[in-house]
N, C-alpha and C positions, 0 to 999 in steps of 0.2 A: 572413561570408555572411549575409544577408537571409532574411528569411523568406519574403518572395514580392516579385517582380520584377512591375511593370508597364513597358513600352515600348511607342512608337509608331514607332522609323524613323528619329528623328531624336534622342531621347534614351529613356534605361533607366534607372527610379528601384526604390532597393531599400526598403523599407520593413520593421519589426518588430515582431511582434507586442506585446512588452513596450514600455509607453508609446505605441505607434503611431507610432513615432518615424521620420521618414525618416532611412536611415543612408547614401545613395548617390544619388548623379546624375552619369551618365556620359553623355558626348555620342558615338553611336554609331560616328560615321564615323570616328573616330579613339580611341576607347578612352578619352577624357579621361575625368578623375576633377573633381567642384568640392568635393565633402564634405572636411570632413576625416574621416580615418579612426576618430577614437575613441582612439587612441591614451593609455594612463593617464599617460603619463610627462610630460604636460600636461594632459589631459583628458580621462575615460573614457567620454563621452558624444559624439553627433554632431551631435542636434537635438529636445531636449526637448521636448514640452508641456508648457507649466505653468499647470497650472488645480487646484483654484479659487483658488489664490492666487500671484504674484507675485512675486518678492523672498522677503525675510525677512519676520517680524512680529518689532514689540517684544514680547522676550523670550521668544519663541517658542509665542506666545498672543496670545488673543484675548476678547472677551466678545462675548455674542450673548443676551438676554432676559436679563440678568444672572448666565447660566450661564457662566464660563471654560474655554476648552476650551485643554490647553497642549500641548507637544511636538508644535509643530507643523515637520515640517522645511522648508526654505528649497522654496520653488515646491510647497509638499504633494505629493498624491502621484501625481495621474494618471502620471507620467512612467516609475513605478514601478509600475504595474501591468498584469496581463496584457489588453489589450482584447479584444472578441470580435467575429472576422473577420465582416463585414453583408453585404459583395458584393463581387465582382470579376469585373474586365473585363481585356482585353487592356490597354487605355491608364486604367483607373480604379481604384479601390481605395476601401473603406469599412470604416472602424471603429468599434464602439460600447462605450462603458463606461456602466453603470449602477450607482447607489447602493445598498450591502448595508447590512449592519448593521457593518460594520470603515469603512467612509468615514465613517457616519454618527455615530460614536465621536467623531471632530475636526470632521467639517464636518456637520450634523444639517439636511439638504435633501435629498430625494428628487430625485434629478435623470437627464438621459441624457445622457451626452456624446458626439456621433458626431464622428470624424476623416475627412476623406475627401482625396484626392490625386488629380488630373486633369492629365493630359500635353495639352498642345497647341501642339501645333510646335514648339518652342524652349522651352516654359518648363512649369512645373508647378504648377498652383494646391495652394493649403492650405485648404479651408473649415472652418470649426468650424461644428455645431449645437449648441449647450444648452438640453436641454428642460429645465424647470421643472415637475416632477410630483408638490412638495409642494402643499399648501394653504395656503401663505403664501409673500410676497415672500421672494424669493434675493437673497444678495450676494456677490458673487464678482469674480476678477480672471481673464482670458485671454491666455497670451501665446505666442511663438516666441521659438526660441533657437537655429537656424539655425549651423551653423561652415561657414566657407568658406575654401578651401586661398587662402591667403598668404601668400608669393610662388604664384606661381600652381604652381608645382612640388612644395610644401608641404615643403620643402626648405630653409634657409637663413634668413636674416634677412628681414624686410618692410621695412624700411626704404627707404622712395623711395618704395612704391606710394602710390596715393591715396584718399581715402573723398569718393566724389562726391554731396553733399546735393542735389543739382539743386535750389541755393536761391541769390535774389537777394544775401541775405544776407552782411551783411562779416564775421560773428562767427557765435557759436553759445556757449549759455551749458549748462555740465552740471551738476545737482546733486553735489559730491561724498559719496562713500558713506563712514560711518563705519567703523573696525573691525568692531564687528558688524552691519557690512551693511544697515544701516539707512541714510537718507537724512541727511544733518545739513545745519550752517547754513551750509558753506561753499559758493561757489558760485565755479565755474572757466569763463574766458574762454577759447575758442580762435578765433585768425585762422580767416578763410578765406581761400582763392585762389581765385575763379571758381566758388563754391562746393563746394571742397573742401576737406580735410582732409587733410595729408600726412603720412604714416605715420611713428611711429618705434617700434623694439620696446621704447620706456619710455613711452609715450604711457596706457599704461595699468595703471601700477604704481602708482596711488593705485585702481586696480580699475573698471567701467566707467562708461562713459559715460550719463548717462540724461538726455536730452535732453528737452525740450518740442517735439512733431514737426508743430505747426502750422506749415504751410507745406511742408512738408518732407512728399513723399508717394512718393519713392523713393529708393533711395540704391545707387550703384552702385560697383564694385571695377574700379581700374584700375590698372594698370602703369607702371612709374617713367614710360614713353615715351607716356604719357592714353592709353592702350587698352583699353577697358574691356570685361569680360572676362563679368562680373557682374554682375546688376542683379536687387533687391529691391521690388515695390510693394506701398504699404498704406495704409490708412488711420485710422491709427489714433491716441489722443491721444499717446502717448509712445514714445520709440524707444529702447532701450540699443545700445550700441556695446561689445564686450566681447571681450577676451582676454586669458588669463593673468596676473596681476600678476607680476610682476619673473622672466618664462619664457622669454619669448622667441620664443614658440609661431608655430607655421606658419600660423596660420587665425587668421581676425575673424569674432566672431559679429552680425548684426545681426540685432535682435531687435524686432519690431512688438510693442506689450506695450498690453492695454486694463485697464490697473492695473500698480501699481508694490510695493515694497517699504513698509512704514509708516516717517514718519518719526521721529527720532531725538525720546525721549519720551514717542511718541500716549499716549494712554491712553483712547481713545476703546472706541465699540462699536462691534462692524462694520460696523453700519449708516453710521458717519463715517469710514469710512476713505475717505484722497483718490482719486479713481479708479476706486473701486469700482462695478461693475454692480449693475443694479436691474432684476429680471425677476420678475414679476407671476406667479402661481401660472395654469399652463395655457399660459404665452408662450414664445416659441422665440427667442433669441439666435443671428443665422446672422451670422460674417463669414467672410475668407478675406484671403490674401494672395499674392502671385506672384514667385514667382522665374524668369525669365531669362538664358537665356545666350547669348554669342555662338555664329553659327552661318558 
């Protein structure tokens, strides 16, 4: 059960306090479910934020003015912690986390992170705000990690369905991810059909997909029979495509990501990690991304 419900009529999104995490999107007229449920026997999560950081970091640190900060876990921690409820409406929802002195232990920037969610007709926006309320530049990563019921029943095998890149593109290249989750040097081709992707439940047992998303500014969930059921916009530099390695699991997560995991090696300072955001002390980082659904 959610902590608080927003609806307009046409869909009801559940949302939780801890992480700000959307846990549910039901399409009204019929009771439809598109989340996966969270379920641990695959994944105990529904739709993390992960800020301020991405992925992994090599070896689970980083430096910043030549100070190491270590045991940092994989996406840090917003996802994991309580936010605090800003405002709500019938069809809106806002949330804010601020920097104490426990964030400030691993990531050492005064910051405000607002989450907010806006129903409109058929689909539900995600915006992020990051205020920047140190007195020096911030570096950070923002991303989604979205699950979405596949097969559409979240029942049974995905095999057949399709991941439609609405890209002219005959390929698509993905970095593959090392064992510990970091970027390395191999790099994986996948065909496309008409700009898609067709599913299979081993598509993703070397772990996910992390694509280069130029070009690529929505990505939509269709049915073995192209009915497309789902649709993601964003625009953002990179995109993961992600479910369970060797599970089997009922849902694809796509993930709009503005930063990635560090690559196999870095040794850099934070200030060089690839992808990373650059917000000037006093400046506000707003994006957002949209989910859709058939109606």
């Amino acid at each position: 059960m959610a902590d608080y419900i927003i609806k307009n009529g046409v869909l009801e999104a559940g949302i939780n306090q801890k992480g700000a995490e959307l846990v549910s999107l039901i399409r009204s007229s019929d009771n439809r479910q598109y989340m996966w449920s969270g379920d641990s026997e695959y994944w105990g999560r529904v739709s993390p934020v992960l800020f301020p950081f991405v992925g992994k970091l090599n070896g689970q640190k980083y430096r910043y003015k030549n100070v190491w900060y270590e045991k940092i876990p994989q996406h840090a921690f917003a996802r994991d912690m309580d936010f605090t409820l800003a405002e709500k409406k019938d069809d809106s929802i806002w949330f804010k986390l601020e920097s104490d002195e426990e964030t400030q232990k691993i990531y050492p920037f005064s910051f405000l992170f607002e989450v907010g969610y806006q129903l409109e007709v058929n689909s539900i926006k995600v915006i992020w705000k990051v205020y920047n309320n140190s007195q020096q530049t911030m570096y950070f990563s923002l991303g989604a990690h979205p699950a979405f019921l596949c097969p559409e029943s979240g029942k049974g095998s995905k095999d057949g369905y399709f991941i439609n890149l609405h890209t002219d593109a005959e390929n698509v290249e993905s970095g593959e991810l090392t064992a510990d989750g970091l970027l390395g040097d191999v790099t994986n081709t996948f065909s496309l059909n008409d700009g898609c992707l067709k599913v299979t439940d081993k598509m993703f047992d070397k772990d996910a997909l992390v694509l280069d998303s130029t070009g690529i500014k929505k990505v939509s969930l269709e049915t073995p029979q192209r009915k497309e059921y789902l649709t993601v916009s964003f625009d953002t530099p990179l995109l993961g495509i992600w479910s369970p390695a060797k599970k089997a699991a009922p849902f694809i997560c796509i993930e709009p990501w503005y930063g990635r995991c560090d690559r196999e090696g870095f040794t850099g300072s934070l200030e060089d990690r690839e992808y990373g955001n650059v917000l000037k002390a006093g400046e506000v980082f707003e994006k957002s991304y949209t989910i859709e659904v058939n109606i």
